[in-house]
N, C-alpha and C positions, 0 to 999 in steps of 0.2 A: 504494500500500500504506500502511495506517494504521501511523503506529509510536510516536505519540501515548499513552499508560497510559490515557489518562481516558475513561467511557465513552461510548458515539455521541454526538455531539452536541455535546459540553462541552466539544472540545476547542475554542482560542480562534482555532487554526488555518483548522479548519472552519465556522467561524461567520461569520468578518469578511471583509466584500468586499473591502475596498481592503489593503492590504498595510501593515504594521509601519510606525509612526514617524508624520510629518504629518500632522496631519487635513486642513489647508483644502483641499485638493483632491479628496476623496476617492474619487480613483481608482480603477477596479477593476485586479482584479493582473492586471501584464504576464504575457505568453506567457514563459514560461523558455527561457533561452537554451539552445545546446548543452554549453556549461561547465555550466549550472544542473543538467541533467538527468546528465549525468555523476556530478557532487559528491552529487546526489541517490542517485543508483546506490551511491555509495562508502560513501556516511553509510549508507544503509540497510543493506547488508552487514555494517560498522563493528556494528551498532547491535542487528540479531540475532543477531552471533556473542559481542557482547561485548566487543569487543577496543578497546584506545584507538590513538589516532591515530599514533603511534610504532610499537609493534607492528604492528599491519596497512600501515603502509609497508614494516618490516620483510620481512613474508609477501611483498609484491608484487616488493620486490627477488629474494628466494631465488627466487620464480615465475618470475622474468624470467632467473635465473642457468641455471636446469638448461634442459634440452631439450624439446619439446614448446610445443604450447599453453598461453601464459600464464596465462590464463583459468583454462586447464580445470585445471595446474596449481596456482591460486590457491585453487581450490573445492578440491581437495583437502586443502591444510595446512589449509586452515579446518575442512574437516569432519574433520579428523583429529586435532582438540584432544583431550584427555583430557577435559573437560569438555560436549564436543561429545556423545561417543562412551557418555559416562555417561545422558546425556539421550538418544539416540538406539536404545542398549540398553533404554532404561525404566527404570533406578533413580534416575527423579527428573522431575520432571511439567513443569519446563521447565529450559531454558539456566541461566538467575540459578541456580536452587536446584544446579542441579548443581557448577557455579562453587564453592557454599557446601560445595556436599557432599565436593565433591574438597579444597578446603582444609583440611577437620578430619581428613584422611587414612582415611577409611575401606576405601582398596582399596590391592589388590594386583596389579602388575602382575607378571607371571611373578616370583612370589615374590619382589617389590620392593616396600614401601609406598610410594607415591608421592601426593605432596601437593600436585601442580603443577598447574593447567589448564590450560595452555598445553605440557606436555605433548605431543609426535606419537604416537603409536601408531604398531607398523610393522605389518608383515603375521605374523602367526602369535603376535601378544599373548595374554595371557591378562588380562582383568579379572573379579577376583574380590571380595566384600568382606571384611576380617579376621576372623578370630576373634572377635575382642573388639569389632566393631564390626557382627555380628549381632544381638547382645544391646540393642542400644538400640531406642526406639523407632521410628526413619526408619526401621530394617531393614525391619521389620511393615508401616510404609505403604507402602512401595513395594513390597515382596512382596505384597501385594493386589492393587495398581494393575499389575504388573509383566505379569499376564495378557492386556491389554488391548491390549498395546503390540506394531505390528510392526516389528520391526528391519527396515532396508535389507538387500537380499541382500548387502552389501558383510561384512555382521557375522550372527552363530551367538551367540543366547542360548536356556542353557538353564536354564527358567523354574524347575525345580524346587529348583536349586542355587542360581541367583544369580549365572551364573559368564557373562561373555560372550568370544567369542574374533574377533578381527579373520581374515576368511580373505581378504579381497583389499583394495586400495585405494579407496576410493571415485570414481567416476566421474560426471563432472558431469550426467548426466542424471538423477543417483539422490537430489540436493540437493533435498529437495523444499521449496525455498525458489526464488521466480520472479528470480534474480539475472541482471540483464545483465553478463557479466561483462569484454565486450567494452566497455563503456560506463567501467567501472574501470582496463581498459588504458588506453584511450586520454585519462581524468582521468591517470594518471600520466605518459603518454608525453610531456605536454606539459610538463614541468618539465625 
């Protein structure tokens, strides 16, 4: 999976044979270890959800506390960010901007403004955006775009209000991100 900004091609990753650092030998890159693709697995999850490297050991601890599949339970705190859930709804065209959008507080959670993105949502939330935060102009662009967009069955948006409401947990087949999240357990199991 590409996770590179810059477009096909340009990146410096996908261009160079031999790997970072010495040239006189210029080696083509070794096969990755099972450490390498692990770290790969964690950096990548890390790296679409947003989260820095504290925090998402954070997550992986609480995964590993409660019951169930670590995994499966991992994918869920992640997709159940407040920022996650704003981009997932459609009030916002990717992760980063949703991020932005949740800091300048424009919603409301069951009549809460909440400004967090790290935020969990639980089951029977309400996200709505303020009064006074209709009136600008993000409201209008996403209310355009906001059509286009299908929520996961895990979430109920209704397009004409703006209003989205959490009805169950999200379940890790519904992440439609290709996450190995068995590859993340076993990156932490080994510390």
């Amino acid at each position: 999976m590409k996770l590179c900004q810059s477009p096909p091609g340009k990146c410096a990753w996908e261009r160079r044979k031999s790997p970072p650092g010495d040239r006189s030998a210029q080696q083509r890159r070794r096969r990755v270890s099972e450490y390498g693709t692990q770290l790969q697995e964690k950096q990548k999850a890390r790296s679409i959800y947003g989260v820095m490297e504290r925090q998402f050991s954070n997550y992986y601890k609480e995964a590993s506390r409660t019951t169930g599949i670590t995994g499966d339970r991992l994918l869920q705190l992640l997709e159940g960010r407040l920022d996650n859930v704003v981009f997932r709804l459609g009030f916002s065209n990717s992760r980063p901007m949703a991020r932005q959008v949740v800091n300048h507080g424009p919603f409301i959670i069951n009549g809460r403004k909440v400004d967090i993105p790290s935020y969990q949502v639980k089951v029977g939330d309400k996200v709505e955006w303020r009064e006074r935060s209709k009136k600008t102009g993000i409201h209008d662009i996403v209310k355009a775009n906001v059509g286009n967009v299908n929520p996961p069955s895990w979430l109920k948006v209704d397009k004409d209000n703006m209003v989205g409401e959490v009805i169950s947990l999200p379940r890790p087949q519904e992440a439609e991100l290709s996450i190995d999240t068995r590859q993340i357990v076993e990156y932490y199991s080994r510390r």
